[in-house]
N, C-alpha and C positions, 0 to 999 in steps of 0.2 A: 753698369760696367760691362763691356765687352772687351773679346780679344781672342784671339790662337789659342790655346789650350797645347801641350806637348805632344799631341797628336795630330796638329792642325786646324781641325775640326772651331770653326766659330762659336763661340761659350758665351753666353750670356745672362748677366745673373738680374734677376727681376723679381719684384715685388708683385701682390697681388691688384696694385693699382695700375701697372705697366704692361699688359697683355698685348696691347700694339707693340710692344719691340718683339715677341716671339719668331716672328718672320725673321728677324736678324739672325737665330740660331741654325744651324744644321741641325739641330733635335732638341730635345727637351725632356726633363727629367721634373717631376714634379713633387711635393714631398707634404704630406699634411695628418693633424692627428685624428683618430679614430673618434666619431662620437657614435653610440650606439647602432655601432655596426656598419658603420659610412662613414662617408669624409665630412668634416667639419662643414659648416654652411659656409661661409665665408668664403672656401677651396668654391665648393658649388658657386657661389656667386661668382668667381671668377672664370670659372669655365664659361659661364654664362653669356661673359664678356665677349668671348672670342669665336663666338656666332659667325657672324661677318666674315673673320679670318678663314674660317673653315669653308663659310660660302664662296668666299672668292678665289677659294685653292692658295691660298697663303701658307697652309700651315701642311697640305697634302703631300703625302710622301717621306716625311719626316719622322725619323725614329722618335718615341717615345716611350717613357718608360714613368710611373710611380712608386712610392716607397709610404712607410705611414709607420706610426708608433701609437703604440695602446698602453695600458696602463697595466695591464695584465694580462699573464700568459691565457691565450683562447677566450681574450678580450674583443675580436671581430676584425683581427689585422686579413681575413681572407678574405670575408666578406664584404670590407671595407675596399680592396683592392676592385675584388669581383662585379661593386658598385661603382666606383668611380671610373674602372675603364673603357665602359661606354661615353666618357665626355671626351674620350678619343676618335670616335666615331663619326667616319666624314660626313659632309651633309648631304651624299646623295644615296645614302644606304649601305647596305650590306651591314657591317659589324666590327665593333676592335679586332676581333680574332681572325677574319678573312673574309671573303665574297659570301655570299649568300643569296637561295632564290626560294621563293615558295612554292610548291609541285599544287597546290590547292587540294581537298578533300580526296578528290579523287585519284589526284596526279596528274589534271591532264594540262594543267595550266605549263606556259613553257617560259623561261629566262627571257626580259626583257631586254631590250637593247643597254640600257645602263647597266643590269646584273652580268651579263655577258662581258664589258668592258671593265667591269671591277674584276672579274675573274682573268680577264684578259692580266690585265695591269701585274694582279699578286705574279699572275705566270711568270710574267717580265721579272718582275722585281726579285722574285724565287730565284731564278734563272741569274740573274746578274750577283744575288748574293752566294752562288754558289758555283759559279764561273771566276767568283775571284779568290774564294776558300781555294779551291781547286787550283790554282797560279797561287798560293800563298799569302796571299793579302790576307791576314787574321781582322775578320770585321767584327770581329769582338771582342777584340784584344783586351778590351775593358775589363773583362771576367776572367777574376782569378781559375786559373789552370785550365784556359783554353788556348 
């Protein structure tokens, strides 16, 4: 099932057999339950899937977000999160949380040319989500009392 959502924004709703329509979304929200401190295997297998996607810049650039439920409180809902958002993780490095480069032991190793243009990119991207705060456009309108 796809379609507009009230915001616009292309919505589509998918199982874990259907990881080839994710490209059809504007982002992606992910939702799965906590097994001992992670995401269910099954969640895993599905990331698994979407190898390719990530290879061929399918899925880059696109917001993403997960959510999870435990069975109790200080059940591993943080660490579950804190494990599974590396299967956000492009395939040509850096990290969920932003660019990245290694200085080596010493420090003297320097940014390659992909580390450099993943840092380039967030700049951009930085830059563009906060050129449109700045003009009004709430890009996160989504969250309550923002």
């Amino acid at each position: 099932m796809a379609g507009p959502d009230a915001r616009g924004a292309r919505v589509v709703f998918f199982t874990c057999s259907t990881a080839k329509k994710l490209p059809e979304a504007d982002g992606f929200v992910s939702g799965f339950p906590t097994r001992f401190g992670m995401m269910a295997g099954q969640m895993k297998n599905f990331f698994d899937t979407t190898g390719q996607l990530w290879q061929a810049g399918a899925l880059h650039g696109k917001p993403a977000s997960m959510f999870t439920s435990t069975a109790t409180q200080g059940g591993g809902q943080e660490t579950t999160i804190m494990t599974a958002v590396t299967q956000l993780q492009d395939a040509r490095g850096g990290s969920p949380w932003g660019a990245g480069t290694l200085a080596g032991p010493d420090g003297s190793r320097q940014p390659d040319e992909d580390e450099l243009q993943q840092a380039e990119y967030l700049g951009e991207l930085l830059a563009g989500v906060a050129k449109q705060e700045a003009e009004g456009v709430n890009t996160l309108g989504a969250l309550p009392g923002v």
